[in-house]
C-alpha positions, 0 to 999 in steps of 0.5 A: 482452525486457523492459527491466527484466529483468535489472534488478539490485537490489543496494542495500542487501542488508542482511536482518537476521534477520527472519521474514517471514509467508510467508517466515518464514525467516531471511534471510542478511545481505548487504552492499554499498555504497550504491545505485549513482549512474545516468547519467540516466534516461528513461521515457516514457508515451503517453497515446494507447494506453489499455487497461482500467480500473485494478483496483488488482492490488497493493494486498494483503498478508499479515497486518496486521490485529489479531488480532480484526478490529478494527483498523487503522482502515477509512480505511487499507484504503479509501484505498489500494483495498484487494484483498486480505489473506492470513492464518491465525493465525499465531504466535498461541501458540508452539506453536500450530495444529491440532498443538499442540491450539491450532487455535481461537485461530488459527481465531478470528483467520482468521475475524474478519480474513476478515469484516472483510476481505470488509466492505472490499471485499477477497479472502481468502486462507487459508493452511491451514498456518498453521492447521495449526500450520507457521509456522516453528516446529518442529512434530511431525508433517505431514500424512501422516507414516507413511501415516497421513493420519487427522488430516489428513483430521480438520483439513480436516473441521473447517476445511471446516465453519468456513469454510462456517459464515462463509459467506463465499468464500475462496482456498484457499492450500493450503501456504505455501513447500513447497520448504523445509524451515522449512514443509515437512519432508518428502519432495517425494511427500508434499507432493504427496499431500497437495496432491492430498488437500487439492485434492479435498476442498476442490473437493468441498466448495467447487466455486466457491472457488478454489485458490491454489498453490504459494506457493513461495519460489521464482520461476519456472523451466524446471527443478527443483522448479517444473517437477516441481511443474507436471508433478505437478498436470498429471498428476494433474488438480489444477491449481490455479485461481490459480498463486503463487510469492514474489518476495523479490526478483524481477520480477514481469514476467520471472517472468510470462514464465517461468510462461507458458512453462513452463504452455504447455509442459505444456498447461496452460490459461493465462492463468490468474490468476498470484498473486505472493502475497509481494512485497518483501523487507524491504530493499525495502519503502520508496516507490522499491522499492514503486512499482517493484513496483506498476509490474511487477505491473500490466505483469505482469498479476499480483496482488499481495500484500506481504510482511510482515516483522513478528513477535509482536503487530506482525504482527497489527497496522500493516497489514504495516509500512505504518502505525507507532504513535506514542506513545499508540497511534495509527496513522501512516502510513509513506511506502510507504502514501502510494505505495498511496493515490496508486496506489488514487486512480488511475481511469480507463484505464491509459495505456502506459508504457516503462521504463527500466533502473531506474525504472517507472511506472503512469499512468492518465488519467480526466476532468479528470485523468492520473496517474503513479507512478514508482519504482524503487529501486536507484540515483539520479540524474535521471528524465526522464519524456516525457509524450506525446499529451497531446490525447488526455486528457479535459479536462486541456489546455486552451489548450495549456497543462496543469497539472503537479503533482510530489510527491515521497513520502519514506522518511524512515528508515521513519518516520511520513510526514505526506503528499507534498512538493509538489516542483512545481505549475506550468503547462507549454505543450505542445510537439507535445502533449507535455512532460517532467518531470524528477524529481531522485531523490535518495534511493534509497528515494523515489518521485515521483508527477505529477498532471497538471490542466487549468491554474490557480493552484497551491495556495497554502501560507502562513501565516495571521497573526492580525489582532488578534494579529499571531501565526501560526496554529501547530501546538502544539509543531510535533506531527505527531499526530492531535488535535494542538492549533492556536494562535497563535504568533510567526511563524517560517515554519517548516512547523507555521505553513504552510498549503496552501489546496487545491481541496477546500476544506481547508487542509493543513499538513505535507502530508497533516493538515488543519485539522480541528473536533474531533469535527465539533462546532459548539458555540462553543469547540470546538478546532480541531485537526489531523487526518489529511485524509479529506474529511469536512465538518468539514475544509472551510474557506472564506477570506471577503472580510472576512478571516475563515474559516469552518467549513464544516460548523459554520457558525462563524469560525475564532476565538483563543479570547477575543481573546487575543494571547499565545504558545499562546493557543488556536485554536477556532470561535465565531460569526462577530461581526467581531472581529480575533481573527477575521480572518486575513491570508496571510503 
């Protein structure tokens, strides 16, 4: 058995009355005291027993684009190796749906999410009740009612043509939460005569799409509305291609076993791709609860897609709660995104893990580099994490000695997260291949990530002090935006004047913003600013022998705009002529 599976997740139980897409059900306040304080913990990972590439399973949600495709921007999908996206229209006008005589808005939102979905690389999952009009609100009739399927059999006929229209593929998720009564509020035989009518039609008209259900907010079971939900499709031959339910919360790995059982009870061909297509509760959508899922997922072999808790013009925005918007509109990401990017920079071969009662963790190991996300967000304490058969990664140990680089990614209340904190960057000798990192989880809602390099100096993080001016170069007003200006000011060590000097040639402040020419310009007096890290050319910086620093991509010297040495004097690039209002000393 399953280490974690009976893991209890009894922090905070604190589900205000949200509606979660999918959900969209009024969860009932619970409460408990804080999270539990844990004797030490231990997980451990063996590097020497490697199985397939990392494909990234978790990293989908519901919802979280804006209502016209258009946003957020591609670097917040792309960086997180985004998967998948499950959507239809949902709360776009109130009533609204084939029901209410508004289905064109709602179609109008599916398909622009579709394609930009499919632009990016990732799978859509279209959720037919949503355009139909059940999101939760009270609606006047279900497919069916009286016998009289004539509508139905109408809104499958336009829906079938607008899809083939897109020509673009889709998972058919056929009716979200059947088994309650907010999205379906009928008897249990007429669900299922209309799962059975919706299958054959769509499996007529798209033979190679496939059929994602039940989406039950349920998990699986051995008795109840599972069970005669799996002894209905089985006898009638409509057994969808991906089976789904909801884990609101779960475990994903005690779920899996459960639904390998009950299908093979049944004789019904599996494995078969599970979809755990709502993951998260809302309570549960921090960094330490995040990694924690993506762990069991991938243990799992399930797919994943969080749960979006957001309501009105939100749930069409932020990517599900993983991004805020400050005050002038621009996307920030939370802690939780920084899991995802870390997860979506794994590559290679996973690596095999054993969890603890309370922590999990997903490694990987790829040439030059190995990878682990911990998290687990139910209690705190110290994390040993035993680190084995290190002989077998490629290129990371070199003279018995590796580097290891610790990060923790905070909650921080569910606020904007600028980047990781660096936590440690040391070189360890080996012992019989291995070592072990100890993680100090003090904040429940955190996780730790360790990167694992063949050994070399740590990045440097200092301040770079003016040589004209004797004043350190400064983030005007310690500003965490994008497009925030650098200057000069009185050296004050605090974390607007430090500046990490990284490998890739950037030079990062406040973790995850790097120095950035505005624009990519290379015009003298263009403003040096701060923007979020993204690899592009205008962020690479290269520190001189002189003392002075040169814009990669412009070719020009990091300069204070004309010589000056006062406070908030300006920070720019301009030719590169000698002058101390361009060299730079570490402080």
């Amino acid at each position: 058995m399953d280490v974690l599976g009976s893991r209890r997740r009894g922090r905070r139980r604190r589900l205000a009355a949200l509606l979660s897409i999918g959900a969209l059900v009024a969860a009932s306040v619970l409460s408990s005291a804080g999270p539990a304080q844990a004797a030490d913990e231990s997980i451990s990972v063996n590097f020497s027993v490697a199985g397939g590439s990392p494909t990234h399973r978790a990293s989908g949600w519901i919802y979280g684009m804006t209502e016209n495709g258009s946003g957020p921007p591609d670097r917040f999908f792309t960086d997180v190796k985004f998967r998948y996206m499950r959507a239809g229209g949902a709360q776009l006008d109130s009533p609204g749906g084939w029901v209410s005589g508004r289905y064109d808005r709602r179609w109008n939102a599916t398909r622009a999410q579709l394609l930009r979905t499919r632009a990016l690389g990732g799978e859509f999952v279209l959720l037919v009740h949503d355009l139909w009009g059940a999101d939760g609100y009270p609606i006047s009739r279900f497919p069916g009612d009286n016998g009289d399927w004539t509508d139905y059999d109408a809104f499958l006929t336009r829906l079938i043509d607008d899809v083939r229209a897109t020509g673009a593929p889709v998972e058919w998720d056929l009716w979200n939460e059947p088994n309650i009564t907010l999205f379906w509020n009928r008897p249990q035989s007429q669900y299922f005569a209309m799962w059975k009518r919706a299958y054959q039609r769509i499996r007529a008209a798209f033979p190679t799409h496939l059929i994602v259900g039940p989406s039950c907010a349920c998990v699986p079971a051995t008795s109840g509305w599972w069970t005669q939900y799996l002894d209905y499709v089985k006898a009638g031959d409509v057994v969808p291609d991906i089976v789904s339910w909801h884990s609101l919360p779960g475990d994903p790995v005690a779920n899996a076993a459960t639904a390998d059982t009950t299908l093979g009870s049944r004789a019904i061909p599996h494995p078969r791709p599970y979809q755990i297509n709502e993951y998260g509760a809302s309570n549960e959508q921090n960094p330490g609860d995040g990694s924690w899922y993506i762990a069991r997922l991938e243990r799992a072999g399930a797919d994943g897609l969080r749960a979006n808790w957001a309501g009105g013009a939100n749930l069409h925005n932020d990517l599900a709660n993983l991004l805020v918007r400050d005050s002038s509109g621009q996307y920030q990401p939370r802690g939780e995104w920084w899991v995802y990017r870390f997860y979506g920079s794994q590559t290679g071969q996973i690596a095999s893990s054993t969890p603890s009662r309370s922590y999990d963790a997903f490694a990987t190991k790829a040439d030059g580099n190995a990878k682990i996300l911990v998290g687990g967000g139910s209690t705190t304490g110290n994390i040993a994490v035993d680190l084995q058969r290190l002989d077998t990664t490629s290129g990371v140990v070199q003279n018995n000695q590796v580097r290891v680089v610790v990060e923790r990614i905070p909650y921080n209340g569910g606020g904007a997260v600028s980047g990781p904190v660096t936590v440690q960057d040391s070189n360890v000798t080996l012992s019989g291949n291995g070592t072990t990192v100890n993680l100090s989880h003090l904040n429940a809602d955190d996780a730790f990530t360790i990167t694992l390099l063949p050994p070399g100096p740590p990045a440097a993080t200092q301040a770079l002090q003016g040589v004209g001016s004797g004043r350190c170069l400064d983030v005007s007003g310690a500003s965490q935006a994008n497009g925030a200006q650098t200057q000069i000011w009185d050296c004050n060590g605090q974390p607007n004047q430090q500046w990490t000097s990284t490998s890739a040639g950037e030079l990062r402040v406040y973790g995850g913003k790097c120095l950035d020419v505005n624009g990519g310009g290379t015009a003298d007096g263009t403003a040096v600013i701060i923007w979020d890290c993204n690899g592009q050319n205008n962020q690479k910086w290269r520190t001189n022998s002189d003392g002075t620093i040169t814009a990669v991509a412009a070719g020009k010297c990091l300069d204070v705009s004309g010589a000056g040495t006062a406070n908030g004097t300006k920070a720019q690039i301009w030719t590169c002529n000698g002058g101390t209002n361009q060299k730079w000393t570490h402080g």
